[in-house]
C-alpha positions, 0 to 999 in steps of 0.5 A: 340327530337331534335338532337345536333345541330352544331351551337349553339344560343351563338355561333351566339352571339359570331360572333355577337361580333366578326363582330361588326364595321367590317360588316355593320349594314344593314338597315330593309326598308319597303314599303307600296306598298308592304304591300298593295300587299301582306296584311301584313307588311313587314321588309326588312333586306337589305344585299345587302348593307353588305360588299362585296355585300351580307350576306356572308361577315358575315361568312367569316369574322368569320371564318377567324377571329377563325383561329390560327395565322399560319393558317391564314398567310398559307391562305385559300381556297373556292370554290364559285358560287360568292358571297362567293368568294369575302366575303372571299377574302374581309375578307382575306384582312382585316385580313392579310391572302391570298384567293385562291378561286375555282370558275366555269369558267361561273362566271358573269365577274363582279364577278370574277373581285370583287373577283380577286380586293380583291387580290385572287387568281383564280382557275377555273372548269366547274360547270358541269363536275368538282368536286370543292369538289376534287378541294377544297381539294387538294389545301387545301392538296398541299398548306397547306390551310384551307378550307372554304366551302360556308355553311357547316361551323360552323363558317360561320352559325354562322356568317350568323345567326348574320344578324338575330340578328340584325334584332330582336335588330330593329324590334321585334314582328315579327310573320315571317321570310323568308330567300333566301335557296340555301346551307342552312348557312344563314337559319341554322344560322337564324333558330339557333339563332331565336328559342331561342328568337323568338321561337314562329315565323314563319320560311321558306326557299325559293329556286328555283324551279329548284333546290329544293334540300332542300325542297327535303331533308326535304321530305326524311328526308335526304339530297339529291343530285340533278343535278346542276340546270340551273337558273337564281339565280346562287348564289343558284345552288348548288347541294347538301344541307350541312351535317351540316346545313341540321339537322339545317333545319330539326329540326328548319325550319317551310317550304320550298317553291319554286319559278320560275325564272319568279317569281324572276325576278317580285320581282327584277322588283318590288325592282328596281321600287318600292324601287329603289334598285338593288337586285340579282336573289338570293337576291330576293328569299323571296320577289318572295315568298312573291309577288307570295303568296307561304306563308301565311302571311296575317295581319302579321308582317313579316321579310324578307332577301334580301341576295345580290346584287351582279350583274352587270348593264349588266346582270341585263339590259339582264334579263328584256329585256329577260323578255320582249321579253318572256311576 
């Protein structure tokens, strides 16, 4: 029997509503170079188009929106390896509220200058030794600040789930969809809405290797804890998967696969060679799934998120030439 959940598929709709002609409506693109490799038919729903460079502004920008007035003109308050950072700040802006935003002290510049342009305010910590957590709630508490966390959050799940929404009202008669995992939000999300009109399709998170912690989770049958993971996907290297969308997770997602760093940077390669579009090591999660045969998919239909496309032309020129040097 399935438990209550935290989000609900109407909820999903709600933000739908909510975010309408405020995020982009991302474009779904195909290749057939790409079916030919993997020997399905591939949907690419492409969030590294969305507002802010990734899916995140979709929950962001609900979340802020459900707030009171006076909680919205007191501000709030993230902790953020990024993408979640400048979503917030971005959202905050539009609806006339502030950001302050808690954010590892090795953040690629590229990103900590995005966010600090939407006009937040910075507070860093090492990702290694600081507790963002004790951090986040402090301010919150000294500043009167709401707390949004990146994907424990029921309107940031909702929000996110809205990208699926959008891809069924395009592409229906999809027998999968395969979504970039890291906190869980933007599966839960996905997972949350899907089962209600797409329940008979496939769903599967994918995740790093190196910090599988909700494929562990799944395993144990509860969320477990890792050691914050060294990889090249810093969008996903949080060590614990969230309270709310684990459940979510649990009950709802088909699989949880893996992939290796080198994986990720073949599917950056091929997006960038193939269909000429720049997508972070996060953002590439479900094609590295799909192009290295983590999932059974074989005269199918398949949707597929790309999550991101935040990363600057310097990093993204040092990761394939650090790819070269190692082939």
């Amino acid at each position: 029997m399935t438990p209550h959940l935290a989000v609900s598929a109407e909820d999903v709709y709600a933000a739908a509503k909510r975010i309408a002609g405020v995020a982009h409506r991302t474009p779904v693109l195909t290749s057939r170079t790409l079916d030919l490799q993997v020997g399905a038919t591939v949907f690419l729903k492409c969030e590294n188009f969305q507002r802010a460079g990734s899916f995140k502004f979709r929950g962001a920008y609900n979340a802020i929106a459900r707030l009171d007035n006076d909680s919205r003109r007191r501000g709030v308050v993230v902790f953020s390896f990024g993408n979640h950072a400048r979503a917030v700040a971005c959202a905050a802006r539009i609806l006339g509220s502030r950001a302050v935003v808690v954010m590892p002290a090795d953040t690629p510049p590229s990103k900590v200058t995005a966010t600090a342009g939407y006009g937040a305010e910075l507070v860093t910590f090492d990702r290694y030794t600081d507790d963002r957590f004790t951090i986040s709630d402090r301010l919150a508490a000294e500043r009167g600040l709401t707390l949004i966390p990146p994907y424990d959050h029921a309107d940031v799940i909702a929000g996110a789930g809205t990208t699926a929404v959008e891809l069924w009202d395009d592409i229906d008669d999809l027998d999968a969809l395969i979504v970039p995992l890291g906190g869980g939000g933007h599966l839960a999300g996905c997972a949350t809405v899907l089962r209600t009109i797409a329940p008979t399709t496939r769903l599967v998170g994918v995740e790093t290797e190196a910090g599988d912690k909700n494929r562990r989770s799944v395993r144990a049958g509860r969320p477990v804890f890792i050691p914050v993971p060294r990889t090249t996907a810093d969008g996903v290297t949080g060590e614990r998967t969230g309270l709310l969308t684990f459940p979510i997770i649990q009950h709802l997602v088909d699989e949880v696969v893996v992939v290796t760093d080198e994986e990720i940077l073949t599917a950056m390669t091929f997006l960038s060679d193939r269909m000429k579009m720049v997508v972070e090591p996060s953002g590439a999660l479900a094609v590295a799934a799909l192009l290295a045969g983590r999932v059974r998919i074989t005269h199918q239909r398949v949707g597929v998120i790309l999550s991101g496309g935040n990363i600057s032309a310097d990093l993204f020129s040092e990761l394939f030439t650090g790819t070269a040097r190692r082939r």
